[in-house]
VMD Tcl script that builds the backbone (N, CA, C; Angstrom):
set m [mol new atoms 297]
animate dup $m
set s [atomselect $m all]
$s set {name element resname resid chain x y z} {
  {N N UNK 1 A -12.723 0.449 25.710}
  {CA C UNK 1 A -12.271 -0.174 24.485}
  {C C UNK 1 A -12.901 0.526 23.277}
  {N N UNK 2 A -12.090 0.868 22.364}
  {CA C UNK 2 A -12.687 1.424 21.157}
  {C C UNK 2 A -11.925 0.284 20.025}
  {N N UNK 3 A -13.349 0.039 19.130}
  {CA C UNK 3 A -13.372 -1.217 18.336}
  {C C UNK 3 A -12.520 -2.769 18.331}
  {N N UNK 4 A -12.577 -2.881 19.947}
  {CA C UNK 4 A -12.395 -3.987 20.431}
  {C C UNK 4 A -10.787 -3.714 20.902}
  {N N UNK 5 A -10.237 -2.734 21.294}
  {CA C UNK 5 A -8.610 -2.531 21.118}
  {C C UNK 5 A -8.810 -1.461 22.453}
  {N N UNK 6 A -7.608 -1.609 22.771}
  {CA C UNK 6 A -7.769 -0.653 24.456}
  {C C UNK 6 A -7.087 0.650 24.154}
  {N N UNK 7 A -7.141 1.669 24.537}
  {CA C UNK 7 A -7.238 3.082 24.195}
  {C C UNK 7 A -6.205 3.098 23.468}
  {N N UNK 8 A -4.844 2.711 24.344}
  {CA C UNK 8 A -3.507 2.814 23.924}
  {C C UNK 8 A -2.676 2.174 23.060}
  {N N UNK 9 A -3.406 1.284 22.346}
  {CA C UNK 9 A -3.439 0.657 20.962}
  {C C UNK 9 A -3.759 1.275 19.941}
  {N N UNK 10 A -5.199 1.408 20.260}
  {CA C UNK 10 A -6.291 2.561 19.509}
  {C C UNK 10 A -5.310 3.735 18.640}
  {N N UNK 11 A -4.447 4.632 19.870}
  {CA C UNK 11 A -3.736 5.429 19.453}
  {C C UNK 11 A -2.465 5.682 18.723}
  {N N UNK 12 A -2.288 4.523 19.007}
  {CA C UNK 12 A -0.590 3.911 18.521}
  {C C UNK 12 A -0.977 3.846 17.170}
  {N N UNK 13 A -1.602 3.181 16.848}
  {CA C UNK 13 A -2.447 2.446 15.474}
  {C C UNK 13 A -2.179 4.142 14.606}
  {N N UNK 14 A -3.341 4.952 14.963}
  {CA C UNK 14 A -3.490 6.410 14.409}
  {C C UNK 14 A -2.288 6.716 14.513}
  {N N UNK 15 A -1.149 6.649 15.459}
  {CA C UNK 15 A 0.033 7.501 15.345}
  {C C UNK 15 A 0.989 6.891 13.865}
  {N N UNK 16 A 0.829 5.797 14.495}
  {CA C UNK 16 A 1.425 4.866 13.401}
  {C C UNK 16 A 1.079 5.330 11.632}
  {N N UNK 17 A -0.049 5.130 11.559}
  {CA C UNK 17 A -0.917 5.448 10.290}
  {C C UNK 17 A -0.206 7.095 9.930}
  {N N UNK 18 A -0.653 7.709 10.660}
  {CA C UNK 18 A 0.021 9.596 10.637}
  {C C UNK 18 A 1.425 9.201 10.059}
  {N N UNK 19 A 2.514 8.264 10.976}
  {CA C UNK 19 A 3.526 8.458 10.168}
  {C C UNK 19 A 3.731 8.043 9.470}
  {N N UNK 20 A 3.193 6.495 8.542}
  {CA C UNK 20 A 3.596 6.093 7.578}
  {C C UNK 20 A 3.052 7.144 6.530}
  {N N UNK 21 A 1.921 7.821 6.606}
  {CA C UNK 21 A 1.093 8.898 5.641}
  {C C UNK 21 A 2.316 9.735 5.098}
  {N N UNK 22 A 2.886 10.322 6.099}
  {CA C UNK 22 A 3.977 11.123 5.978}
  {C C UNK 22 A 4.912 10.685 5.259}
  {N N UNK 23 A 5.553 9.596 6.090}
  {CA C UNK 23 A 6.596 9.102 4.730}
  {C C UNK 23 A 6.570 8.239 4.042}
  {N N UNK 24 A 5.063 7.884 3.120}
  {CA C UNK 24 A 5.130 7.820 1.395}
  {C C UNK 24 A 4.522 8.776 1.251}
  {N N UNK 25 A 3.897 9.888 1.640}
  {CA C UNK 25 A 3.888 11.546 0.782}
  {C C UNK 25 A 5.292 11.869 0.484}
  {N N UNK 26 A 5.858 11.954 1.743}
  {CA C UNK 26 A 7.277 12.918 1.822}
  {C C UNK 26 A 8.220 11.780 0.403}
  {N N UNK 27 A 8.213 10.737 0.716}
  {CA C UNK 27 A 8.947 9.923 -0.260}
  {C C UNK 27 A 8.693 9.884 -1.966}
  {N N UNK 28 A 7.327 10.005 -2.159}
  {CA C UNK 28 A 6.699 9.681 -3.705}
  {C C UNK 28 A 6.943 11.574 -3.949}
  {N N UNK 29 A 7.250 12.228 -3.079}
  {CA C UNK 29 A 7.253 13.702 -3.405}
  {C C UNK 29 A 8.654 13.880 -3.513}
  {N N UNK 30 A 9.137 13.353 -3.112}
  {CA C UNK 30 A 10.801 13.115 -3.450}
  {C C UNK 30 A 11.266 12.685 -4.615}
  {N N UNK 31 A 10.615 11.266 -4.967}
  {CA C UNK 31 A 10.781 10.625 -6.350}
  {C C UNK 31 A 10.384 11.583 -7.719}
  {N N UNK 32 A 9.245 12.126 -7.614}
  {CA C UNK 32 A 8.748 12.681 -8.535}
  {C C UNK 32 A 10.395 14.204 -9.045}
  {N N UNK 33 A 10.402 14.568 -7.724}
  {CA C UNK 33 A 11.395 15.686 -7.660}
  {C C UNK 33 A 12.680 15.103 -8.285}
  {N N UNK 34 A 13.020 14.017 -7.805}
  {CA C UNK 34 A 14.249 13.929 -8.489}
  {C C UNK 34 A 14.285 13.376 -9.908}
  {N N UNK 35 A 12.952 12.829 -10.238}
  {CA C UNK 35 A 12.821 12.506 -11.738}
  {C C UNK 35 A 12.538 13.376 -12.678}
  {N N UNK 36 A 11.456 14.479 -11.985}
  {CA C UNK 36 A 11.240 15.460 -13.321}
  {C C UNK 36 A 12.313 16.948 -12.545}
  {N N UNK 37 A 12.360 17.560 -11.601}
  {CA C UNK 37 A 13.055 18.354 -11.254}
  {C C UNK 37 A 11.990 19.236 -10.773}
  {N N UNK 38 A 12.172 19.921 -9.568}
  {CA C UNK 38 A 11.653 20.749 -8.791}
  {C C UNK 38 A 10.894 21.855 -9.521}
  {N N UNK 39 A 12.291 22.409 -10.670}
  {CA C UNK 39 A 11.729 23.954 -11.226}
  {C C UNK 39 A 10.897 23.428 -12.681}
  {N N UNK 40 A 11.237 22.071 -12.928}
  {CA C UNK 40 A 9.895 21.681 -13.979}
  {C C UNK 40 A 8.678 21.788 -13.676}
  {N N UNK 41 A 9.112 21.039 -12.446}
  {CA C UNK 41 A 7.664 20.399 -11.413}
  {C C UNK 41 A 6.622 22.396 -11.091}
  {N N UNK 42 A 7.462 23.009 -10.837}
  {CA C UNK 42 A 6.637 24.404 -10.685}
  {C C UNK 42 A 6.139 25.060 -11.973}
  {N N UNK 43 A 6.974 24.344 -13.090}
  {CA C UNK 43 A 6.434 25.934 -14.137}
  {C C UNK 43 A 5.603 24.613 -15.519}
  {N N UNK 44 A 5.512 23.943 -14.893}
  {CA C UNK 44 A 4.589 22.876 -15.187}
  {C C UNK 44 A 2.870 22.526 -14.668}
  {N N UNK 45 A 2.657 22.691 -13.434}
  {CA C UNK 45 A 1.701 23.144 -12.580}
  {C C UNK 45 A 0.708 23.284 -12.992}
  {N N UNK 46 A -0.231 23.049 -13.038}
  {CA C UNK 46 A -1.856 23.237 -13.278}
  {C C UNK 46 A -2.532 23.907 -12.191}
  {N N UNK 47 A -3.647 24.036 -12.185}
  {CA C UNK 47 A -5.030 24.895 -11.813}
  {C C UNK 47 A -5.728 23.680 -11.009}
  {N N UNK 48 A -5.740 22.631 -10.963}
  {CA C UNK 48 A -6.462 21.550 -10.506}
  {C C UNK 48 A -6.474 21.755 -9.089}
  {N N UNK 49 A -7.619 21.462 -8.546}
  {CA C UNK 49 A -7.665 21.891 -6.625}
  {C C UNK 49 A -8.261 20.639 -6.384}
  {N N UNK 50 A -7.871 20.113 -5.410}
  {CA C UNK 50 A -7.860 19.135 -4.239}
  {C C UNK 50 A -9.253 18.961 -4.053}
  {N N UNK 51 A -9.936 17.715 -4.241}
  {CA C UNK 51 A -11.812 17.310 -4.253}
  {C C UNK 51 A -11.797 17.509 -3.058}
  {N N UNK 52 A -13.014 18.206 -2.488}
  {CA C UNK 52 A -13.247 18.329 -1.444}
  {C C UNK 52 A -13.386 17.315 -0.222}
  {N N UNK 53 A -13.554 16.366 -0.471}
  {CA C UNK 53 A -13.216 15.381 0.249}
  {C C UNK 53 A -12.176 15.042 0.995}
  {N N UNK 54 A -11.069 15.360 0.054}
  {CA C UNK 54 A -9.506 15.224 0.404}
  {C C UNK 54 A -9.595 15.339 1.803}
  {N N UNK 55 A -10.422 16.154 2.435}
  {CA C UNK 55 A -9.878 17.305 3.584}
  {C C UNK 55 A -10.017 16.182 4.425}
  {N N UNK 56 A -11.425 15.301 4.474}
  {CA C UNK 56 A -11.549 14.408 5.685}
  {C C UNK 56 A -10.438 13.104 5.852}
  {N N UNK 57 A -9.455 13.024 4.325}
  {CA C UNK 57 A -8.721 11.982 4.772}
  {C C UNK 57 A -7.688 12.399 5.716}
  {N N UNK 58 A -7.665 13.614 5.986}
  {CA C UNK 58 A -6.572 14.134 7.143}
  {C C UNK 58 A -6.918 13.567 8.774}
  {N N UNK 59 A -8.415 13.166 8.524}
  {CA C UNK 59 A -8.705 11.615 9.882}
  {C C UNK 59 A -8.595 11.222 9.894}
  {N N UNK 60 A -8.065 10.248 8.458}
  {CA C UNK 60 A -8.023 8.802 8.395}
  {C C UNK 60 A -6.942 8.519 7.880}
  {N N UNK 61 A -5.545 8.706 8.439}
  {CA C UNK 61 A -4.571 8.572 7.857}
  {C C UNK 61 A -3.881 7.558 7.030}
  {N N UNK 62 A -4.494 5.960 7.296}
  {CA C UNK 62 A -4.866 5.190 6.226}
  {C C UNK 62 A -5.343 4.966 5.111}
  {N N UNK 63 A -6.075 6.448 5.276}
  {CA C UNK 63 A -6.899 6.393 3.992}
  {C C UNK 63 A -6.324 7.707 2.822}
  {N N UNK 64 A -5.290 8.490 3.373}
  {CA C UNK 64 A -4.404 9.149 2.692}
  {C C UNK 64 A -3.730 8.386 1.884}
  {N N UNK 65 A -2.697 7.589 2.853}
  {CA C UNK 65 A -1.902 6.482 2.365}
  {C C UNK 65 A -2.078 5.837 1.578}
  {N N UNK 66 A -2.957 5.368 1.339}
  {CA C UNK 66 A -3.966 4.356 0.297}
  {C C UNK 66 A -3.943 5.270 -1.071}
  {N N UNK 67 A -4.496 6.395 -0.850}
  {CA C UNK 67 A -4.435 7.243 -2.047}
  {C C UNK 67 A -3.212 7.402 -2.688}
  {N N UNK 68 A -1.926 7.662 -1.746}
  {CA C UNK 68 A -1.041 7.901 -2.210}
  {C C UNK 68 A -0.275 6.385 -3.054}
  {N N UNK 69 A -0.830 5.415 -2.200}
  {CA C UNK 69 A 0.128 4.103 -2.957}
  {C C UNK 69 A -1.232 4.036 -4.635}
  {N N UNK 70 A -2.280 4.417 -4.576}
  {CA C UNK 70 A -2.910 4.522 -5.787}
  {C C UNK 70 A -2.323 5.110 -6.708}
  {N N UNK 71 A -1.818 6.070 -6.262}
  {CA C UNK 71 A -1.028 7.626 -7.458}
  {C C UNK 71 A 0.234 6.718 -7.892}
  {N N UNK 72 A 0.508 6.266 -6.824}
  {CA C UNK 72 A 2.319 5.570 -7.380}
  {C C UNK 72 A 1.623 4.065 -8.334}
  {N N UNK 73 A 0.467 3.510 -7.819}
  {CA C UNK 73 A 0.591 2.628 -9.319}
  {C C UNK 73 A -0.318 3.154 -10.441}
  {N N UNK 74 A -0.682 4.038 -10.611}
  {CA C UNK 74 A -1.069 4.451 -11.954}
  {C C UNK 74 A -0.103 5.053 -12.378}
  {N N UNK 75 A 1.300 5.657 -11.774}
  {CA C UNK 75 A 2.274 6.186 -11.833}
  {C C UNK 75 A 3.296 4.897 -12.773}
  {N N UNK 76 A 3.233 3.847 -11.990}
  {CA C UNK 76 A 3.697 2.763 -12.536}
  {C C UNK 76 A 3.055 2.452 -14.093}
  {N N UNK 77 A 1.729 1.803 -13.903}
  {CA C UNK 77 A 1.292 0.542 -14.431}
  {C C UNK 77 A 0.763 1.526 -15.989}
  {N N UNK 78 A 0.256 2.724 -15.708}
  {CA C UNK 78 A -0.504 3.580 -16.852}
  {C C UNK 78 A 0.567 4.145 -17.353}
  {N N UNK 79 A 1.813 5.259 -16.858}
  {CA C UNK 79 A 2.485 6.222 -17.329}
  {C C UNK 79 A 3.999 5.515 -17.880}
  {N N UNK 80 A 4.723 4.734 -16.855}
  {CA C UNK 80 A 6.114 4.476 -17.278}
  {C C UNK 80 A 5.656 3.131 -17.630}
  {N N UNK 81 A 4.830 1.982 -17.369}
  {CA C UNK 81 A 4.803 0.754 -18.546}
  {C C UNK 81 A 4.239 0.642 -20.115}
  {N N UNK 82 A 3.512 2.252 -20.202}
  {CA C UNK 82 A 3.549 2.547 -21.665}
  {C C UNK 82 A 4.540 3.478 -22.194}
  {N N UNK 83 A 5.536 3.486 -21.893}
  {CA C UNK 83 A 6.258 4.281 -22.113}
  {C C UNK 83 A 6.721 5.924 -21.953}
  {N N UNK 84 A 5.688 6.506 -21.395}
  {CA C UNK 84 A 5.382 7.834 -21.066}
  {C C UNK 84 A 6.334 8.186 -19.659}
  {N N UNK 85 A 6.687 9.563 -19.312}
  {CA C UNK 85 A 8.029 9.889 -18.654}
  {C C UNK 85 A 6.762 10.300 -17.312}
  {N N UNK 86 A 7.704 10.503 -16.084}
  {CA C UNK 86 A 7.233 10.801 -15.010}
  {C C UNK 86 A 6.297 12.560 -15.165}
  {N N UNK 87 A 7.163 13.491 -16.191}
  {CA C UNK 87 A 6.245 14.681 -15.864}
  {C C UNK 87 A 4.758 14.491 -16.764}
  {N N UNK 88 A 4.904 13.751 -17.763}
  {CA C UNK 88 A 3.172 13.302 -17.976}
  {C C UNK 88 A 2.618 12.984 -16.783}
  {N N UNK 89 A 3.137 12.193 -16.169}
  {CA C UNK 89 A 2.283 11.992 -14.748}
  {C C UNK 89 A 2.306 13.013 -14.066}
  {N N UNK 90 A 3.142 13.887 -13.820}
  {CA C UNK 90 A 2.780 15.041 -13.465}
  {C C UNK 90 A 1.523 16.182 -13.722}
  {N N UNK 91 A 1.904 16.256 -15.266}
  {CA C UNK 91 A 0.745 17.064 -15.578}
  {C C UNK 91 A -0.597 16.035 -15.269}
  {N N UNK 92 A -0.746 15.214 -15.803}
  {CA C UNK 92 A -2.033 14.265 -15.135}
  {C C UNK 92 A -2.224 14.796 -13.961}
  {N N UNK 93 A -1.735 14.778 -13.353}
  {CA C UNK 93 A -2.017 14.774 -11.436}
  {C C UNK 93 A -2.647 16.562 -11.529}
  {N N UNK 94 A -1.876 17.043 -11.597}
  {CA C UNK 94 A -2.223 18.689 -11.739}
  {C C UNK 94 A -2.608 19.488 -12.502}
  {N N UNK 95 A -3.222 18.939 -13.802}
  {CA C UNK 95 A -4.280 19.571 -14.837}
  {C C UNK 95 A -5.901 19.184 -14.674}
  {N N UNK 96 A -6.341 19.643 -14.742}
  {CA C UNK 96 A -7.982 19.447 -15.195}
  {C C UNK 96 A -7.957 18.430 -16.524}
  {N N UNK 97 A -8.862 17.611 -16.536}
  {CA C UNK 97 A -8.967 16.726 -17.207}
  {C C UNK 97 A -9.811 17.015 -18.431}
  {N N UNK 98 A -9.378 17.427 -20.017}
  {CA C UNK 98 A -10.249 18.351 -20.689}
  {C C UNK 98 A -11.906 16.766 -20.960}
  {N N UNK 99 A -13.057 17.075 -20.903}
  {CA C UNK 99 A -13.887 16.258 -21.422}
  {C C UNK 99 A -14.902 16.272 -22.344}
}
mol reanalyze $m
mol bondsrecalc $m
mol representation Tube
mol addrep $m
């Protein structure tokens, strides 16, 4: 038993998690595309690299997910309920933050 759950639970759980990870990446990467446009989305682009951390949520596929439903409500609640368009959120996401 691993954390009280029998192997083949255990794994289901992680498989499970892997695919929902996948599709709200694949989905919120969709939305963004069809709101600002692919060839915006490239010549728009920043320099910003991935915190090193990032790397270990590729174990915890729950914990990707989580990030990603974070991005979609600051996406919400900060960018389009003050009025601001999806590629501000774009550049947000993929610029360095000047301080």
């Amino acid at each position: 038993m691993i954390a009280g759950m029998y192997e083949q639970d255990f794994m289901a759980i992680i498989l499970f998690g892997i695919i929902l990870n996948f599709l709200f990446s694949f989905f919120f990467g969709w939305y963004l595309s069809v709101n600002i446009g692919v060839q915006e989305m490239m010549t728009t682009k920043g320099d910003k690299q991935q915190p090193s951390w990032m790397v270990f949520t590729l174990l915890i596929p729950f914990v990707k997910m989580a990030i990603t439903l974070y991005r979609v409500t600051i996406l919400q609640f900060y960018f389009l309920n003050q009025g601001k368009t999806h590629k501000d959120f774009w550049v947000y996401l993929t610029n360095e933050q000047a301080e």
